[in-house]
Structures are given as structure tokens and as C-alpha cells.
C-alpha positions in Angstrom: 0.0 0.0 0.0 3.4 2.6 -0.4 1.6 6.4 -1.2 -1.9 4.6 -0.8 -1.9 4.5 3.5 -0.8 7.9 4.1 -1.9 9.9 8.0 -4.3 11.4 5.4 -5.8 8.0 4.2 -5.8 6.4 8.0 -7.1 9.2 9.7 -10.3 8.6 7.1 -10.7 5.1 7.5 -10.3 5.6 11.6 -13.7 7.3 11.1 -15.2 4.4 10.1 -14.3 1.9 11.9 -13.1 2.7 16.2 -11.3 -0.8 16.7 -9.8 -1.8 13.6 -5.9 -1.8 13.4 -4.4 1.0 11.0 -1.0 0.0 8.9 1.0 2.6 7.5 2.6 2.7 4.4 5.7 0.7 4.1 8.6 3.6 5.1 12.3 2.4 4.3 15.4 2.5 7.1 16.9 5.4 5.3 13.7 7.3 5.3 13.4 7.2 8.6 16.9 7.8 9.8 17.3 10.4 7.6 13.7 11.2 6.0 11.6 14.1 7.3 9.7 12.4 9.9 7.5 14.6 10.4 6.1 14.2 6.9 7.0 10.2 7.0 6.2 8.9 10.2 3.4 12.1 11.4 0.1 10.6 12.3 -3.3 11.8 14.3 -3.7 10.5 18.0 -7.5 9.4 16.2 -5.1 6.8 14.5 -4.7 4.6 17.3 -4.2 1.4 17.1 -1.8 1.7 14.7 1.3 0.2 13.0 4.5 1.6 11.7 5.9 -0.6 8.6 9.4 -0.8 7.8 11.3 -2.0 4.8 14.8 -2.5 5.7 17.5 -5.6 6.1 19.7 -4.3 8.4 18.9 -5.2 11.6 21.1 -2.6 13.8 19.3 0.1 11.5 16.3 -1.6 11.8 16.7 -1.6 15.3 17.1 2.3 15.8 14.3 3.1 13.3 12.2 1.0 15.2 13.3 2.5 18.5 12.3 6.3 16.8 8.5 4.9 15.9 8.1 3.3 19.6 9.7 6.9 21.3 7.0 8.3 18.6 3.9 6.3 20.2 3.1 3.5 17.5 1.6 0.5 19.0 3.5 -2.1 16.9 6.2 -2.4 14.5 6.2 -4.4 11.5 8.8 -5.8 9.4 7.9 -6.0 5.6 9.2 -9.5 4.1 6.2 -9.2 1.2 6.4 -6.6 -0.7 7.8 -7.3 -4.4 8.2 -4.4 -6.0 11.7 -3.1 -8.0 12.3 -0.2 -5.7 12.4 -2.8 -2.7 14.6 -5.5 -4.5 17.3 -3.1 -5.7 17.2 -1.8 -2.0 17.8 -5.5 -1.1 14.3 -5.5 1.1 10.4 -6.6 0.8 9.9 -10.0 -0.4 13.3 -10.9 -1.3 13.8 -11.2 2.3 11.8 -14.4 1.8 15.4 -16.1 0.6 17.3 -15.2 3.9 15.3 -16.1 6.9 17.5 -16.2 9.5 18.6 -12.8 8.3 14.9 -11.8 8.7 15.1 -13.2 12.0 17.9 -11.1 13.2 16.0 -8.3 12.2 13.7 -9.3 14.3 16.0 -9.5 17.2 17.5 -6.6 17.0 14.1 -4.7 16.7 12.6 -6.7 19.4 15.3 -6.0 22.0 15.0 -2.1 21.4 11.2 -1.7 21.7 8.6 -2.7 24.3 5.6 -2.8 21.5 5.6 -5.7 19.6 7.3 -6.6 16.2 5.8 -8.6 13.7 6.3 -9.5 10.1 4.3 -9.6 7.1 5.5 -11.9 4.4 4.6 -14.2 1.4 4.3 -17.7 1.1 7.0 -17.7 -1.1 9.4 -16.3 -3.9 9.6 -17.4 -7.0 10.5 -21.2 -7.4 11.0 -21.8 -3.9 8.4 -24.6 -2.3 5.8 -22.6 0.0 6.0 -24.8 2.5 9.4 -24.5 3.2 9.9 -21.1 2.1 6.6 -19.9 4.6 7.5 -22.2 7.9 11.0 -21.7 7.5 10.6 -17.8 8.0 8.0 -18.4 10.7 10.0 -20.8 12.7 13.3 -18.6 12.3 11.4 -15.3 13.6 9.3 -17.0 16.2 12.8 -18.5 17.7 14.0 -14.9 17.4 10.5 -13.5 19.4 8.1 -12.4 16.8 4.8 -13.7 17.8 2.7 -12.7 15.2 2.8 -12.9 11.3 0.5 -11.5 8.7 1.2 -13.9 5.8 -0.4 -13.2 2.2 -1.2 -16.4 0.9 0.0 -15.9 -2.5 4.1 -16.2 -3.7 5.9 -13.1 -5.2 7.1 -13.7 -8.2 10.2 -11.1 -8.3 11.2 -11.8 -12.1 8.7 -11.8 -14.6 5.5 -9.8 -13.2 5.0 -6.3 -12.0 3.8 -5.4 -8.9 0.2 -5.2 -9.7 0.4 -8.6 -11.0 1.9 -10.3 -8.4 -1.2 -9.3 -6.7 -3.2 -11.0 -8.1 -1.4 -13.7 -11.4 -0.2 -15.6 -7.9 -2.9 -17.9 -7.1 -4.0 -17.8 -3.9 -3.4 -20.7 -1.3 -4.9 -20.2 2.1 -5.1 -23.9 2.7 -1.1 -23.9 3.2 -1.8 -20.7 5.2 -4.6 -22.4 7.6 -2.0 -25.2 8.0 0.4 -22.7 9.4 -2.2 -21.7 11.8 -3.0 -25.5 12.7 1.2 -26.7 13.4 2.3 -23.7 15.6 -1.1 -22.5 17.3 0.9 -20.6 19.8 1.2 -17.9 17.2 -1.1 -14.8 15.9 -1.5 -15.9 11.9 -3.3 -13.2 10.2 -4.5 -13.9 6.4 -3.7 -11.2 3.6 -4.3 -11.4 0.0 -7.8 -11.6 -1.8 -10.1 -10.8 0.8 -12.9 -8.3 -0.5 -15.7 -8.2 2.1 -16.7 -8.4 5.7 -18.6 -11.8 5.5 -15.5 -13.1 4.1 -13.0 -11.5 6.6 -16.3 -13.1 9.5 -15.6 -16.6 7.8 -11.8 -16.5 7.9 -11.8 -15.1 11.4 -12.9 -18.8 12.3 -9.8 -20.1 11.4 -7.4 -17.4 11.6 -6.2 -14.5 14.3 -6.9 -11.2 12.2 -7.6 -10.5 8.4 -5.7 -8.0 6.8 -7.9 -5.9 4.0 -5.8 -3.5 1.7 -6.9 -2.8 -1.8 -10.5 -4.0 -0.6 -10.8 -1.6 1.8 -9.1 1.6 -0.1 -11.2 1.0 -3.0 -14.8 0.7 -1.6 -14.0 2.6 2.2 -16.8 2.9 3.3 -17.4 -1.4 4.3 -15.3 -0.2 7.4 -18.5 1.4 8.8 -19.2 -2.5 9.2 -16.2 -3.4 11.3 -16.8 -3.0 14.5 -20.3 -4.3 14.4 -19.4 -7.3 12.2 -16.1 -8.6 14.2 -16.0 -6.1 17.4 -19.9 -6.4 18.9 -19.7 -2.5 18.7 -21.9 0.4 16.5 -22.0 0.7 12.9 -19.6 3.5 11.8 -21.2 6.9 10.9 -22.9 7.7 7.5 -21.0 8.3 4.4 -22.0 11.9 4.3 -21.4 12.4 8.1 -17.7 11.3 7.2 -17.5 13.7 4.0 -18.5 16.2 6.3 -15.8 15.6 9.1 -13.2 15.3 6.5 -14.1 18.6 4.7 -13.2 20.3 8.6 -10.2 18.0 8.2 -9.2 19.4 4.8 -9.4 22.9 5.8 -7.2 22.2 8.8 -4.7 20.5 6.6 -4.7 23.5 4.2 -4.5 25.9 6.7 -1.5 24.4 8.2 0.3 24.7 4.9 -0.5 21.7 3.1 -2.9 21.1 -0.4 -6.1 19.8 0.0 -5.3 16.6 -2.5 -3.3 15.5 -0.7 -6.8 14.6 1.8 -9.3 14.0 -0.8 -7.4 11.6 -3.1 -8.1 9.0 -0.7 -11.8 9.5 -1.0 -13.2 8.9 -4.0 -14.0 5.5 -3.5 -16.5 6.5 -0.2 -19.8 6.9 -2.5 -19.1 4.0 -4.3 -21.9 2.2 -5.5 -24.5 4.9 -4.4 -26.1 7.4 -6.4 -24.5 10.5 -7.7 -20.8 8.1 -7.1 -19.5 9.2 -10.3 -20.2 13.2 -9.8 -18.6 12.7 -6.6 -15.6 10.8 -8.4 -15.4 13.4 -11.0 -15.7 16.5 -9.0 -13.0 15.2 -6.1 -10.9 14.0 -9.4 -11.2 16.9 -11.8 -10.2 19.7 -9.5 -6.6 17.6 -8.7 -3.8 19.8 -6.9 -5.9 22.7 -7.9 -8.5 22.0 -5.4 -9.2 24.1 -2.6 -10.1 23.6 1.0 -14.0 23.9 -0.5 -13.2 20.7 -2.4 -15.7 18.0 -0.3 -18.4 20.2 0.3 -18.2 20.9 -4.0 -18.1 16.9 -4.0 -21.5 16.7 -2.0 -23.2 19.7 -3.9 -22.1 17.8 -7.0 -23.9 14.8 -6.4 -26.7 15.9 -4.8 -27.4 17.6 -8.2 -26.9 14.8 -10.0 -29.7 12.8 -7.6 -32.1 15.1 -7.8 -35.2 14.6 -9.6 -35.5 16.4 -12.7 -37.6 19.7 -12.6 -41.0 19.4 -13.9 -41.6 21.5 -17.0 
């Protein structure tokens, strides 16, 4: 999710859903040490729960970026060992990691022994022509000696030569039976399932099975199913309407662009919140079409937009 789950983006979804636990985007060693952090690692106290994710294979760096996101009040740190995009192999990082897990696991370590929150890892089944099996219980078994207790695993392999990012999520076919297997052999750890879960009945049906189920793309591009959370999986309230949420983040987009910063940055995470309602595509179009030249106006323009669009024609 790297430029999707930005403090804009979690600070949205955390009005939707109280309970749920917020990732960040993954945010390398060097960024960290020597990134703004302010801009990086900034977040809203509304955020919490939430998780810092790092890319990295170092583990003393590791160690002290995880140490700065603790001292800065995240509730957990996770280590990426999934993600396969170019950027993250060149930087020697993400999913590649899958090849060297007892490096992994003294990442782990180290990270462990300079926090108090926990450290946890999300990784793949698998890279390229390695046996899941293997690939998958040797990184758990490696980490878990090392202290990680819990790993978000998404059940497909990354295939690091031969398909782009986007398709390694989804050409990989998906195999939640090794996954649930996992969960079976070392039920003393927290397995969370990733990859290809689109709905909350789904998510309801895996939680049978599993320790947590991680939504991304599902839950960025139709938002507004996390106003089912808590009543679905956390016996609490549904979240508030879709228009009550437009209207808090319109007072959030003015605070943002008061404080220096464009209001696009905000509303580029919200196009997907009408979706499937009517007057969606004038809210789409009007969020889309102003871009970076949108002012702090922009969501209340959204609303007027497609409330014109819904309303019945005038009578002649």
C-alpha cells in the first residue's frame, strides 16, 4: 500500500471503523533515519491502534528506526518481508527477504530487543520457485525462535522476475489452505491472512480459522465497508454515514490547508467512499477533476455535486 496508507488516508478510514488496526505505508530504514519524519512517520492520536511498517535488512538500522516509531507512540512495528516491487529488491528489502530467513530473524531481534511494543512480520508464502511450504515455515520458525509472535502472511508467492507489482497481486494464485495449516502446526502464534479478501462476510468466515484479516486494496477502494467493522467482528456500533464522514473530513481538509498543506493530498483517498450509491460518479469526477488545484472547498463541492446529479429532474 506505499503512497496509498498515508496519515491522510488512516485518519479517514479511523472514522469508520473505532477498533480496527491501521497500517502505515511501508517507510524504508533510510527514510526514517534520515527522511523528514515529520512528513514520514506524522500521524493523528485518532489513529490509534496503529502500525509503523518498515522496509529494511539491516537489523542494527532496523533496530534504531524501530526504537524512533516506539519513542514516537506507535503500538507495533512491523517488518515488511512481502512486498515485491523493484524499488524494494534493488534496496535488497520486501519480499526478497523471503530467501534469507534467518537474516529476517535477526532483524527481528535486534528490533525486538530495542522496543517494548511488539514486532511482527508480514511476508509471502514464497518467492519465485521456492516450495511454500518451506519457504513460509521456515521464515516463521526462524522469527518465532527470534520473538516475533505474530505474522501477517499473504497467501500468494511473489514472483520477483517476470511480473510487476500489480500482477503479483493478483497472477499468484492464492493458497490459504497452506496458510490455515500454518495456523494449525504452531497455534501458539497470531497468523493473520492477507491477499484476496474483499468483504466483511468473508473477513467473518476466515476469522474462524485465523487470528486477524488484513484488508488492503478492498478496503481503499470501496472505504466505506469499514463502517461494518466493528459491528461485524467487534460487537460494537456501525460506523457513521458516508455523508457524516464527508462532512468531518471537509473540517479536516481545511485544517490541513490551513496548516500549509494542499487539499489533495486529503481527498485523493476519498473517491472510493460513495461507491456504489447514487450521484458516485459526480462525486468521483468532482474530487478527481479539481486535482492539486483543489481548494479547501473541495468535499463540500463533491457533495453539492452529487446531490445535483440525484435530484429529480424539474418538472416542465
Amino acid at each position: 500500500m506505499m503512497d496509498w496508507t498515508d496519515r491522510h488516508c488512516r485518519y479517514f478510514h479511523r472514522l469508520l471503523t473505532k477498533h480496527a488496526r491501521l497500517y502505515t505505508e511501508m517507510v524504508t530504514v533510510d527514510a526514517v533515519l534520515h527522511g523528514d519524519r515529520d512528513r514520514l512517520l506524522g500521524f493523528d492520536a485518532a489513529e490509534h491502534p496503529l502500525a509503523l511498517q518498515l522496509g529494511g535488512c539491516e537489523p542494527d538500522r532496523l533496530a534504531e528506526a524501530a526504537r524512533i516509531g516506539a519513542d514516537l507512540g506507535y503500538d507495533e512495528i512491523n517488518l515488511n518481508v512481502g512486498c515485491p516491487s523493484d524499488r524494494v529488491q534493488s534496496g535488497r528489502f520486501g519480499a526478497c527477504l523471503m530467501r534469507t530467513p534467518q537474516l529476517v530473524a535477526d532483524c527481528v531481534d535486534s528490533m525486538a530487543r530495542a522496543v517494548a511494543v511488539p514486532v511482527t512480520v508480514k511476508c509471502r508464502i514464497g518467492v519465485d520457485d521456492q516450495d511454500p511450504e518451506a519457504a513460509l515455515y521456515g521464515l516463521v520458525d526462524a522469527c518465532a525462535a527470534a520473538g516475533c509472535a505474530t505474522f501477517i502472511v499473504h497467501a500468494r508467492k511473489a514472483w520477483l522476475q517476470g511480473l510487476s507489482p500489480k500482477e503479483n497481486r493478483d497472477v499468484p494464485p492464492l493458497d490459504y489452505d497452506l496458510v490455515r495449516r500454518l495456523k494449525r502446526d504452531r497455534p501458539s502464534l497470531a497468523v493473520v491472512l492477507n491477499g484476496g479478501v474483499r468483504d466483511l462476510p468473508s473477513a467473518e468466515e476466515h476469522l474462524a480459522v485465523f487470528d486477524g484479516v488484513m484488508l488492503g486494496r478492498a478496503a481503499y477502494d470501496d472505504p466505506y465497508l469499514l463502517a461494518g467493522v466493528d459491528r461485524m467482528l467487534f460487537s460494537g456500533a456501525d460506523g457513521p454515514s458516508r455523508t457524516e464522514v464527508a462532512q468531518a473530513m471537509s473540517a479536516y481538509v481545511a485544517r490541513h490547508v490551513a496548516a500549509g498543506g494542499a487539499a489533495h493530498h486529503v481527498a485523493r483517498h476519498m473517491s472510493g467512499l460513495f461507491r456504489g450509491e447514487p450521484g458516485a460518479r459526480a462525486w468521483r469526477r468532482a474530487l478527481c477533476e479539481e486535482g492539486a488545484k483543489a481548494g479547501p472547498d473541495v468535499i463540500a463541492r463533491a457533495l453539492a455535486a452529487m446531490a445535483a446529479e440525484t435530484q429529480p429532474a424539474a418538472a416542465e
